[in-house]
N, C-alpha and C positions, 0 to 999 in steps of 0.2 A: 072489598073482599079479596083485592088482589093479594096482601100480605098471609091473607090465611090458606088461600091456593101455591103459594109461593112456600110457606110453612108443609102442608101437604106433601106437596114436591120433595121437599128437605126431608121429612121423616121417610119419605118413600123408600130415596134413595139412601140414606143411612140404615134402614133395614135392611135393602138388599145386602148392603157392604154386610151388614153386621152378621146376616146369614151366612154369608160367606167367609168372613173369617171364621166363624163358628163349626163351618165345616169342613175348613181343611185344617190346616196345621193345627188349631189351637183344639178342635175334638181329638187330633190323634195323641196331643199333650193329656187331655183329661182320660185316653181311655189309656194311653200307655203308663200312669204314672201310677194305678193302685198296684201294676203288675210290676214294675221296677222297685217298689220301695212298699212292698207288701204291708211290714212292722207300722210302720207311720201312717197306713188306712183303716188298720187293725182294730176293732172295737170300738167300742162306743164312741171314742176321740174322734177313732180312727171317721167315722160317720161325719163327724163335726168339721175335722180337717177336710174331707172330701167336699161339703159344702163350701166351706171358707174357698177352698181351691176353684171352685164353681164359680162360686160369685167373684174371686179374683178375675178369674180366665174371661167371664162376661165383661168387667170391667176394661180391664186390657180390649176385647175386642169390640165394643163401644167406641174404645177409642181411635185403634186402628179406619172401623168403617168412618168417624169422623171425619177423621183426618183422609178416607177415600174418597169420601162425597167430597169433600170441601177441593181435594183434588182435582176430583175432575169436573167443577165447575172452576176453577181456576184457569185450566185448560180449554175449557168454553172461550172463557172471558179476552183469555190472550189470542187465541186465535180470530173472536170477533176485533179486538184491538187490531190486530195484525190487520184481517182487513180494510177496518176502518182507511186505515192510512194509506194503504196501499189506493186506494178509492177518494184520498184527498185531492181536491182543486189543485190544479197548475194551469196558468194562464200563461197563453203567448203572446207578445205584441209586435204585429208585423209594419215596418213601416215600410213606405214608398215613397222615395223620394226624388226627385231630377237634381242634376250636382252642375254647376257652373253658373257663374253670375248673373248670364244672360237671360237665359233662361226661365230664373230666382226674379228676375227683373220684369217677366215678358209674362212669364204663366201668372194666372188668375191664383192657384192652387197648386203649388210645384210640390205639397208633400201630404201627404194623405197617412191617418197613422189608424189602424184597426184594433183591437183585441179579442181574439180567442179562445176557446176552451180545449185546451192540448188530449188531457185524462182527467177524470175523474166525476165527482157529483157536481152537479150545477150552482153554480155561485148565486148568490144572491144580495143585490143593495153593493154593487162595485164602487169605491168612490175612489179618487186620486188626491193624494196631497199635493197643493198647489207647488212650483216650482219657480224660484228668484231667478231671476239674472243674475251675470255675477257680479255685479256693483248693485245691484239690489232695487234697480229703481222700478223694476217691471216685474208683475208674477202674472205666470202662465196657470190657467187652473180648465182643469178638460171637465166636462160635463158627466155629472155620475150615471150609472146602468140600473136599468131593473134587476139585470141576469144576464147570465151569457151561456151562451149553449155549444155544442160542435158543431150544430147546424150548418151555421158562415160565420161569417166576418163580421164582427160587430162597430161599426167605426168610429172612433173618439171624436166628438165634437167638443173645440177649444172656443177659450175667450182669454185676450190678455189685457190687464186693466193694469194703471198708474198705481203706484202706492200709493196710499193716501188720498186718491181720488175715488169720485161716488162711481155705484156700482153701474156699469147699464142695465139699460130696463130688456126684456125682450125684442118689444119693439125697438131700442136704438140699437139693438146685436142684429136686427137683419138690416137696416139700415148701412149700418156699417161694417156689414160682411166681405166688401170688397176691397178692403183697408186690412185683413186678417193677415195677407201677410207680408206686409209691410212692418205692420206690429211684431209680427215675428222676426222678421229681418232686424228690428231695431229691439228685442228682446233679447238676439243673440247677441249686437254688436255693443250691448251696455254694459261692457268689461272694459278691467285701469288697464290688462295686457292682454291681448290675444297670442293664446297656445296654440299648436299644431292641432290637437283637437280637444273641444269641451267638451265633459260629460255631466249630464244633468240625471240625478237621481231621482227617480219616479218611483213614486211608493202604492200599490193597490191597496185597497183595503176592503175585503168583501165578506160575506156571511155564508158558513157553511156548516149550513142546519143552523141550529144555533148558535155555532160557535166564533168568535171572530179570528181572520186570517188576514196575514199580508203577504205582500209577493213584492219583490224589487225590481225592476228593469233599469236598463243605462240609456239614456238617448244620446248618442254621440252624435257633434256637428263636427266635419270634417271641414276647416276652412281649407287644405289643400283642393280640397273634388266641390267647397262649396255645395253640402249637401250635406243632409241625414245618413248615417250608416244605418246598415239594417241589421249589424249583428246588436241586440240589443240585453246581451246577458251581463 
């Protein structure tokens, strides 16, 4: 029954227009024009013409309130649009990282990467496309989200597997959680030339409402600082 409440609505508001142009301008046209051009309302015609001019001037504002309804839900619709976007997901992702060799060498977990909810509605089914080294032998793939909220911090958990080699099971990912980043270390270092800095393009990919969205971030490795940067845009 929605389409007939919705229909409803529609003749409501095409009435109102249509009353309204009916009583401004175009009544002063129907009552100003028998007294401007007397001869041409004059007699029996004159009756017939009055009508015709009736039902024209109806028509006419028929179509005027059409065209006002239809306006100003137009104007509805853009400013819900407007919203809409205005209120669209953007994600931050903060990293943390420690920069020198030693360090990279010593710490358990020298870089720790989170994501965000900066503005807007709440994502939902976040997932990341994986990421190659640059000779391609290693792909980094982080673990997908339910949601992310403004709450806190939501923290990326990674796995880096061989190409071409079987997946680990769960089980052999806590196993060998303490090897994570070593794997990393040897994810960065699988380039034919090492640049001043790599950037590794991260693609999100999450649900919002229905619709699906991405967002891109840059992980830059600075081999000068031996470290993650944190500007990540």
């Amino acid at each position: 029954m929605s389409w007939f409440r919705e229909f409803a609505w529609f003749i409501r508001d095409m009435y109102r227009q249509w009353v309204g142009a009916m009583t401004a301008s175009l009544s002063i046209f129907l009552a100003v024009a028998p007294l401007a051009f007397p001869a041409f309302f004059a007699g029996e015609k004159g009756l017939l013409r009055n009508q015709v001019t009736w039902w024209i001037t109806s028509a006419v504002a028929f179509l005027v309130a059409s065209h006002s309804a239809w306006g100003e839900e137009r104007k509805k619709r853009i400013e819900l649009e407007r919203k809409w976007e205005e209120n669209t997901p953007v994600l931050g992702l903060e990293i943390n990282s420690f920069e020198g060799p030693k360090i990279w060498q010593t710490h358990v977990t020298p870089v720790t990467m989170a994501i965000k909810l900066l503005n807007g509605r709440v994502p939902r089914s976040i997932q990341f496309d994986p990421l190659s080294s640059k000779f391609g032998a290693l792909r980094l793939k982080f673990d997908s989200l339910p949601h992310v909220d403004s709450q806190r911090l939501w923290p990326m958990t990674y796995e880096i597997e061989e190409v071409g080699k079987p997946k680990l099971s769960a089980k052999d990912r806590e196993t060998t959680h303490v090897y994570e980043r070593d794997m990393l270390l040897l994810f960065l270092n699988d380039a034919e030339e090492k640049s001043a800095t790599d950037v590794f393009l991260l693609t999100a990919r999450f649900l919002d409402r229905d619709e699906q969205r991405t967002q891109t971030f840059n992980l830059r490795w600075d081999w000068s600082k031996y470290g993650f940067m944190k500007d990540t845009t």
